[in-house]
N, C-alpha and C positions, 0 to 999 in steps of 0.2 A: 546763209547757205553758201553765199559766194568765197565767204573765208574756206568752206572746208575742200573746197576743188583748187587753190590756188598750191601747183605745183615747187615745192623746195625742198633743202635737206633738211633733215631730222632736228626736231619731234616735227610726229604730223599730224599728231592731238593737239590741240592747243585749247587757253581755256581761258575766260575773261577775268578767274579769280585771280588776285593777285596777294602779296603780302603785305602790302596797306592796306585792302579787304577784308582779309582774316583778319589783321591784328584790329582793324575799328569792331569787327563784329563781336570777337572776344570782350573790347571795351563795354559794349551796348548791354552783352552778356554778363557782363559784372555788376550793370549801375544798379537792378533791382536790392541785390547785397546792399553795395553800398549803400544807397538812398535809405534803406530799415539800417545799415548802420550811423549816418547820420542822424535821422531821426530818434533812432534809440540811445543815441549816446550822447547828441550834442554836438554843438560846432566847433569844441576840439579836434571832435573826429574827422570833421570836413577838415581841419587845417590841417590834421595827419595826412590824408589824401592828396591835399591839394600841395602841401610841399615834398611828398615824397615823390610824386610822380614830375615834380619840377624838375626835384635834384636829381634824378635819372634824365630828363629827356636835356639839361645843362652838363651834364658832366658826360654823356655822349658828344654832346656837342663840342666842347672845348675840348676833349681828349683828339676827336679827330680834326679839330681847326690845329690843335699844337703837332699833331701827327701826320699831319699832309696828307689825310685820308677822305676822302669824299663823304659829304654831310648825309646822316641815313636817318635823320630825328623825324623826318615827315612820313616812312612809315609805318610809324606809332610803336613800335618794339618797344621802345625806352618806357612808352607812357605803359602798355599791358605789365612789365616789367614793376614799374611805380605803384599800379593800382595793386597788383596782386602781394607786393611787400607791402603798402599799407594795409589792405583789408585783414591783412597776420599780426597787424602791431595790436597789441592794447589799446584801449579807448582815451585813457589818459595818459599815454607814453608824452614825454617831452618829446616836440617836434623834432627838435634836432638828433635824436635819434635814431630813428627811419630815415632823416635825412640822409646824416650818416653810411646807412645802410644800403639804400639806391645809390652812392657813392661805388661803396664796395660794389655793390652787382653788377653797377655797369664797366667802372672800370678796372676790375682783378679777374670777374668771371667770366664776364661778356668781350670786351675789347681786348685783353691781352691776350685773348686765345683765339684771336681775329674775326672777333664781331660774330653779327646775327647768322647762326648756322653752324658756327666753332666750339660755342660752348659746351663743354662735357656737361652739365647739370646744371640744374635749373636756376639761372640768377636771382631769384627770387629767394626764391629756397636757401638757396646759400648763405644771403642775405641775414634771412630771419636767420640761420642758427649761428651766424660770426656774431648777431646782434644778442641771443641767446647765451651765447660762453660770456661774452663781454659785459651783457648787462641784465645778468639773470635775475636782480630782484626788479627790475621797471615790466621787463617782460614777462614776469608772470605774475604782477598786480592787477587784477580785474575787478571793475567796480560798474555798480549799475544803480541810478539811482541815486549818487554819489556814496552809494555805501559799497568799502570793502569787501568781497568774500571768493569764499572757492568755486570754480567752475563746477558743473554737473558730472564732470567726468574725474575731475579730485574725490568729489564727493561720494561717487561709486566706486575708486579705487578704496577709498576708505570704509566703506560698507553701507552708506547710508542710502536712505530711496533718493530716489531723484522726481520729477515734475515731467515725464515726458512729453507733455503735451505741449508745456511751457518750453521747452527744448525746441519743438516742432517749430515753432511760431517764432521765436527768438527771443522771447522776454526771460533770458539768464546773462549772467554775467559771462563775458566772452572776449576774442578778439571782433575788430570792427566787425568785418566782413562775414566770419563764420557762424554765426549765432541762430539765423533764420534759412532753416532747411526750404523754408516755402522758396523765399527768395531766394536762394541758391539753385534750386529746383525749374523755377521760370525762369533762368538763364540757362541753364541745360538743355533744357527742352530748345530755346532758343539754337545754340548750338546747333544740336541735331536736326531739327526742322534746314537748317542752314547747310546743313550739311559739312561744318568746320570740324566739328568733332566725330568718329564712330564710337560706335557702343559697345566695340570691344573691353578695352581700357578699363572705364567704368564698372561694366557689368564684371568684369574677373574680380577686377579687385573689390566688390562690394559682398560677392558672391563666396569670392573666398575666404575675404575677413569674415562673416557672417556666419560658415563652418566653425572657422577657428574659433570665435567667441562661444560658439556651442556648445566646441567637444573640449575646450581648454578650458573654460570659463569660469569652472566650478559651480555652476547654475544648473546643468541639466539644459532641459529642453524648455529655457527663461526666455521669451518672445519679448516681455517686458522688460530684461536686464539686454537683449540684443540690439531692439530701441533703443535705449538711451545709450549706444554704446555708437548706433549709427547715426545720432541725432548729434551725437557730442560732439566737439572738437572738430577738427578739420578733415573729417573723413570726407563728406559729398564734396565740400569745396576744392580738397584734393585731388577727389576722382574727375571731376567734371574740368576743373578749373587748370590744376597743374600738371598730374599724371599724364594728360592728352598734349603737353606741350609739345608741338613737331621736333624741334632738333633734340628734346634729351629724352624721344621715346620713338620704340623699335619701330619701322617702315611696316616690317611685314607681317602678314595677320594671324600667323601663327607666334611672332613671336609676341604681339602687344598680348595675344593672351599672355602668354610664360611672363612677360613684363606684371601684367595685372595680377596675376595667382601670387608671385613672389612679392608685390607690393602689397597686397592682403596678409600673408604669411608674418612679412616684415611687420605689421603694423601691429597685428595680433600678439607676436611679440613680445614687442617693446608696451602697449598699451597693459597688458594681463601680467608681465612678470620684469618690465623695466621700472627704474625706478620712478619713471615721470609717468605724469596720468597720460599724456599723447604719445604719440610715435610717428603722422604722418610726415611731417616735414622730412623727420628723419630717414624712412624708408624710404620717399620719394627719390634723396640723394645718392643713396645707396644702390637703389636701382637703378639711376642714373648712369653711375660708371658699370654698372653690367649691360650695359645695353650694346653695344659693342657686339661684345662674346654673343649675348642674344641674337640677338642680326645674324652673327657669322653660323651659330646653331640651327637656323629659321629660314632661310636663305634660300629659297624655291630651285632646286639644280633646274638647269636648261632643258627644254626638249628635247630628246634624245641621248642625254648625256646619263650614264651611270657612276655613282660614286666608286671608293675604291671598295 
């Protein structure tokens, strides 16, 4: 109580979260993913995690030891950064691939656009899709099992049924991290209970893909082709996980909706009539650089103040 009477200038809110807070709690909010991805894939997969989130929180480090910029690896940006590009690699990608790719994120997306809070889009994101042009057949080999095959969402762009229940639970061929809705799920909720994340974000864009896939779908009113559509690919992990990123999504609450409608839009998309079976990574980016304009469209006028 005595903090909130202590007389100074502005802010006169203040608050004990900080950005080593959020960024551990997002961690804590991932390991369920991960852990069903290690366990389901193997200890390749822990060594995918465990060197990508190195070579992010290392090549943060020696870009600003060589750049006479103050050390920021303690709190934990690099490693959120690391987790969330590995739980998007394949199960048996060569390590040094993701390595690679935390390379790029931290220092083309993140540091040359001057570090945490500068980035136009999401380093992560960017990541996976430079590691995507560059290395399109490692990243889209999924195996489980150690057997080869198409994910659940190839499978339903090709017309075949899918297992949605096996989708739910994670036991299909996948990226690490995206596989088990459960597990992605109990870190959301985490989240929220936590209060890191709102439900704006999430609910738009889950709400809007979920139209889209309805009236575009060619299914009709297919509850079972909408499941597996939201179980598939990187939809929750995107909504929960990366959509909600603070610096590459709108401030204000009308615009994270208009953010969320057009990243469901986006998705719907690219997944129903692009030629890849996914699209989140991609709309993610894309809404990325319109957030801006979003903001500036969004943008609460002043008390008393009238537009023109």
């Amino acid at each position: 109580m005595s903090r909130l009477l202590n007389v100074s200038s502005s802010p006169h809110v203040r608050d004990t979260v900080t950005t080593k807070s959020i960024m551990y709690d997002v961690l804590i909010a991932m390991l369920p993913a991960a852990a069903f991805g290690v366990y389901q894939f193997g200890f390749h997969a822990l060594m995918v995690i465990v060197l990508t989130m190195l070579a992010c929180v290392v090549s943060e480090y020696v870009y600003q030891v060589f750049m006479h910029r103050p050390i920021t690896i303690a709190d934990g940006s690099a490693l959120v950064t690391g987790m969330i590009l590995a739980l998007n690699m394949p199960p048996e990608i060569p390590v040094w691939m993701p390595a690679l790719g935390g390379v790029f994120a931290i220092i083309i997306v993140k540091q040359l656009y001057g570090g945490l809070g500068q980035n136009f889009m999401n380093p992560a994101l960017a990541a996976r899709c430079f590691l995507l042009i560059s290395f399109a057949g490692k990243m889209t080999t999924f195996t489980l099992d150690g057997v080869s095959g198409a994910t659940p969402l190839a499978q339903l762009k090709a017309g075949n049924m899918v297992d949605v229940p096996a989708m739910f639970i994670g036991r299909i061929p996948g990226t690490i991290g995206e596989v088990s809705v459960i597990a992605l799920l109990i870190g959301a909720a985490y989240m929220l209970v936590k209060k890191i994340i709102s439900i704006r974000i999430p609910a738009a864009y889950i709400i809007t893909f979920s139209l889209f896939v309805l009236i575009f779908g060619g299914h009709g009113f297919d509850l079972g082709f909408l499941a597996a559509h939201l179980c598939g690919g990187g939809l929750i992990f995107g909504a929960f996980f990366m959509a909600t990123d603070y610096v590459t999504s709108p401030i204000t609450p009308k615009g994270q909706i208009v953010f969320g409608i057009l990243l469901g839009c986006l998705t719907g998309l690219f997944r129903l009539f692009g030629g890849s079976a996914e699209g989140v990574s991609y709309a993610i980016i894309i809404s990325n650089i319109l957030v801006p304009l979003i903001e500036k469209l969004t943008l609460p006028k002043a008390f008393g103040k009238e537009g023109k």
